[in-house]
C-alpha positions as a Markdown table, in Angstrom:
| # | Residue | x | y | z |
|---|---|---|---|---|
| 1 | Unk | 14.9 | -9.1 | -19.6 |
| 2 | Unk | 11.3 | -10.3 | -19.5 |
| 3 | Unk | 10.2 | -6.9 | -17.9 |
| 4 | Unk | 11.8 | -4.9 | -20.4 |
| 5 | Unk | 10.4 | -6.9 | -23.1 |
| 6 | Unk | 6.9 | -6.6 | -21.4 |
| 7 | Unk | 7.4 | -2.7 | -20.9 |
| 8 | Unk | 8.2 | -2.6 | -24.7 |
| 9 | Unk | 4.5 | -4.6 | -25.2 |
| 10 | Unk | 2.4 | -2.4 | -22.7 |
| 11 | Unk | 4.2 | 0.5 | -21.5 |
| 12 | Unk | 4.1 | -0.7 | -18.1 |
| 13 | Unk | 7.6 | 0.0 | -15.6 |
| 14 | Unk | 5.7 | -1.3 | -12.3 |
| 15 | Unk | 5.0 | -5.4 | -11.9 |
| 16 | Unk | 4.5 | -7.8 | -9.5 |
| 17 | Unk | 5.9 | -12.0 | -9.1 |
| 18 | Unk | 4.3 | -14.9 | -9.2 |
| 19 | Unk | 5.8 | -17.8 | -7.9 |
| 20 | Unk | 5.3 | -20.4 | -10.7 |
| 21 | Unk | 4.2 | -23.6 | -9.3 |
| 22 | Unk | 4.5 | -21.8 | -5.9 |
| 23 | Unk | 8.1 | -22.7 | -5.9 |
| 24 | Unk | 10.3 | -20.3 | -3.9 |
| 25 | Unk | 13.6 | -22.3 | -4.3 |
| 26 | Unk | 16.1 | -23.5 | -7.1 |
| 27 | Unk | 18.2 | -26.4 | -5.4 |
| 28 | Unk | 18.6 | -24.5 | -2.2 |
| 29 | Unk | 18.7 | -20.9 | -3.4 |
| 30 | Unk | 15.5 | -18.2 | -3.1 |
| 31 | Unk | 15.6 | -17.0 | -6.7 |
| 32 | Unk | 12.9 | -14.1 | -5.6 |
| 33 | Unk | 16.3 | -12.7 | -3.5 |
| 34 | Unk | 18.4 | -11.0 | -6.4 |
| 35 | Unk | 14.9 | -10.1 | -8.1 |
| 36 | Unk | 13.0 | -8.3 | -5.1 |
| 37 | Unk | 13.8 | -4.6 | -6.4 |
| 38 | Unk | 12.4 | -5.1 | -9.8 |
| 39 | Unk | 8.9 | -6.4 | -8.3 |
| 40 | Unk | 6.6 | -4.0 | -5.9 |
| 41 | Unk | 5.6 | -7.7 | -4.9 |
| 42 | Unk | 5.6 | -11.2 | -5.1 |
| 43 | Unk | 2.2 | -13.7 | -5.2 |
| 44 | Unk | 3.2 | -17.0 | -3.5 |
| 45 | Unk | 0.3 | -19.6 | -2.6 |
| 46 | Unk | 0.0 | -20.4 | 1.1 |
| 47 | Unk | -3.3 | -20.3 | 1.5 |
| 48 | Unk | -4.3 | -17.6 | 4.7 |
| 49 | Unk | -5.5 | -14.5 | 4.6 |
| 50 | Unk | -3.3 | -11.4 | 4.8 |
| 51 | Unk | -3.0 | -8.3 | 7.4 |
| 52 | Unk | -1.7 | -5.1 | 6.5 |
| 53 | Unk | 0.9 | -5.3 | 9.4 |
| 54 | Unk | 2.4 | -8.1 | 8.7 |
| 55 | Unk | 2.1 | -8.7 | 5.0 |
| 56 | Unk | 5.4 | -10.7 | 3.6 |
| 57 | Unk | 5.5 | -8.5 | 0.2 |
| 58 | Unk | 7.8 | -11.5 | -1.1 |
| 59 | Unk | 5.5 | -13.9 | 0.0 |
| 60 | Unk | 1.8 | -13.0 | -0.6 |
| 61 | Unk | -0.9 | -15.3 | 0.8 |
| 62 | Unk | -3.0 | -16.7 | -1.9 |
| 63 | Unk | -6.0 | -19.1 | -2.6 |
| 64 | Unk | -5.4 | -21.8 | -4.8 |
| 65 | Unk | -8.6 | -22.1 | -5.8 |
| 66 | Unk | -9.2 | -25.7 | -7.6 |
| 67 | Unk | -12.9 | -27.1 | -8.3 |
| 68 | Unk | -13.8 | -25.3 | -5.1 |
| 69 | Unk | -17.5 | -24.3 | -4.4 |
| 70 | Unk | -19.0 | -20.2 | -4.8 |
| 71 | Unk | -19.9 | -21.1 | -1.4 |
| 72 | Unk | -16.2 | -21.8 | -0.7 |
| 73 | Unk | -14.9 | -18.7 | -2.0 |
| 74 | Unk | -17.9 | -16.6 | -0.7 |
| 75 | Unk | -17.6 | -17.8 | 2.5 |
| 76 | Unk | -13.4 | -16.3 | 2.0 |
| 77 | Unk | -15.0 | -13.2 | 1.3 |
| 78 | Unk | -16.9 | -12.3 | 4.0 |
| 79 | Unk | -14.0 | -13.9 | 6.4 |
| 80 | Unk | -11.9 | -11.3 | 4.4 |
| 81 | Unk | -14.4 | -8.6 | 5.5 |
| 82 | Unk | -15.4 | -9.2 | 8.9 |
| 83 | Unk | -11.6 | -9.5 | 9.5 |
| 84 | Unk | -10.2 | -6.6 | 7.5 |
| 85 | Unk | -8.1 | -8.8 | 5.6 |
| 86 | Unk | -6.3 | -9.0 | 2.1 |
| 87 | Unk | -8.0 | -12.0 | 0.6 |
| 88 | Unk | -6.0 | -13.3 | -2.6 |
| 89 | Unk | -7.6 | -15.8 | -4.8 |
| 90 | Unk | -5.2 | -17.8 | -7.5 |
| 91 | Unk | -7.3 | -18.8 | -10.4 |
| 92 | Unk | -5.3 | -20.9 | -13.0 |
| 93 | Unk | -8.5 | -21.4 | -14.9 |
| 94 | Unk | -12.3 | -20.7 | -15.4 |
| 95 | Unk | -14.9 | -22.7 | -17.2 |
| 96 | Unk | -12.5 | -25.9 | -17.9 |
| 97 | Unk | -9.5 | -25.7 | -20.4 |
| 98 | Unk | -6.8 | -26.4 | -17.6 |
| 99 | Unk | -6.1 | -29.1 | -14.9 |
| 100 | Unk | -5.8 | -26.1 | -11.8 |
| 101 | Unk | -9.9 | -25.2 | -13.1 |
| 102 | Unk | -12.9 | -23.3 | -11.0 |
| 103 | Unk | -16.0 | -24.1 | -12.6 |
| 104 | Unk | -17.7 | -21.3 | -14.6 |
| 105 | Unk | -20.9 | -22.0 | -12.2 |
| 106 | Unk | -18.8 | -20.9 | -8.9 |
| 107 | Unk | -16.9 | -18.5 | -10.8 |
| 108 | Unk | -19.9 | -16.5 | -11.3 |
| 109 | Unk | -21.3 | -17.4 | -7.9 |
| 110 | Unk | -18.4 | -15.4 | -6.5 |
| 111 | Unk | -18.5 | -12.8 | -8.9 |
| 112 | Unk | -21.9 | -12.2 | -7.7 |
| 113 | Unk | -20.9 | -12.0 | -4.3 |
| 114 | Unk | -18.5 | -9.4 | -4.8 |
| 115 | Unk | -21.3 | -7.0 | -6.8 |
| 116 | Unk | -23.6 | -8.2 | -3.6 |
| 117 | Unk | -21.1 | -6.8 | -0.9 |
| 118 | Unk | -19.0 | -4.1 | -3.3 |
| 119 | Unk | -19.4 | -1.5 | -0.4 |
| 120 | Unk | -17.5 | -3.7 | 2.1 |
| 121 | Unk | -14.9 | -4.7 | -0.4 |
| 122 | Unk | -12.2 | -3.8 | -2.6 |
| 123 | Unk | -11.5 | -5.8 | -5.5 |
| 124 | Unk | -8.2 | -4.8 | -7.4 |
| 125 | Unk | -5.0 | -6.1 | -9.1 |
| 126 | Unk | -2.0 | -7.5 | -7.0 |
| 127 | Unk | 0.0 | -4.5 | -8.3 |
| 128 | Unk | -3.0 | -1.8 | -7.2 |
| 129 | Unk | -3.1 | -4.3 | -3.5 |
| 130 | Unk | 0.9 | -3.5 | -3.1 |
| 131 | Unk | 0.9 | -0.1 | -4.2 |
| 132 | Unk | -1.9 | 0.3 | -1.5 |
| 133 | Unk | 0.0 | -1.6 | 1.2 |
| 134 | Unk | 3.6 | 0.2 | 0.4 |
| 135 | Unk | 1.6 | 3.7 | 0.7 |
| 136 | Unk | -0.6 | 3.1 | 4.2 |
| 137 | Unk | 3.3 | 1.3 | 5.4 |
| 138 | Unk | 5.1 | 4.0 | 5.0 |
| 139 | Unk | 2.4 | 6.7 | 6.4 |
| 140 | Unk | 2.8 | 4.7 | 9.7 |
């Protein structure tokens, strides 16, 4: 109901999940189960990165980033590229406003970053990072 209501507000038919709260369970039941066919993926928040082999696309590795440093999150970047990972970052909130906040200062630390090393990186939505993985998959 929620995607057709969302398609009816920007046209889109492909989305991907997020787990809210990072919760994966209702009671004992994975609620993602019956939903896994309308998603091309699903954003969870264990905090490692992600290899193209062995990406859980119901599970997607993520970095809840809270009050942590630009040097935090630039230090994940180049991790990301020197090991040819999928780095995820979760960002609840930017500049205050919200309890799960990144300072604007590191914010733009990392933004910077990313413009630094844009020739070693890709930086994309979830939905563009599982249409990539699904593709390079399935060429395999």
């Amino acid at each position: 109901m929620t995607n057709t209501l969302l398609t009816a507000i920007d046209g889109k038919k492909v989305r991907t999940f997020a787990y809210p709260c990072g919760d994966l369970r209702i009671g004992d039941a994975l609620y993602y189960k019956p939903l896994v066919n309308d998603f091309a993926a699903a954003r969870g928040v264990t905090g490692a990165m992600n290899f193209i082999d062995n990406i859980n696309m119901e599970d997607i590795n993520s970095y809840a980033i809270i009050n942590h440093s630009g040097k935090y999150m630039t230090d994940l970047v180049d991790e990301a590229i020197k090991s040819g990972s999928l780095l995820v970052f979760l960002f609840h909130g930017v500049g205050g406003g919200h309890s799960l906040n990144v300072e604007l200062k590191a914010h733009r630390e990392l933004l910077a970053h990313l413009k630094k090393r844009e020739k070693d990186v890709w930086v994309a939505t979830m939905l563009d990072v599982a249409e990539f993985i699904q593709r390079n998959r399935s060429a395999k």
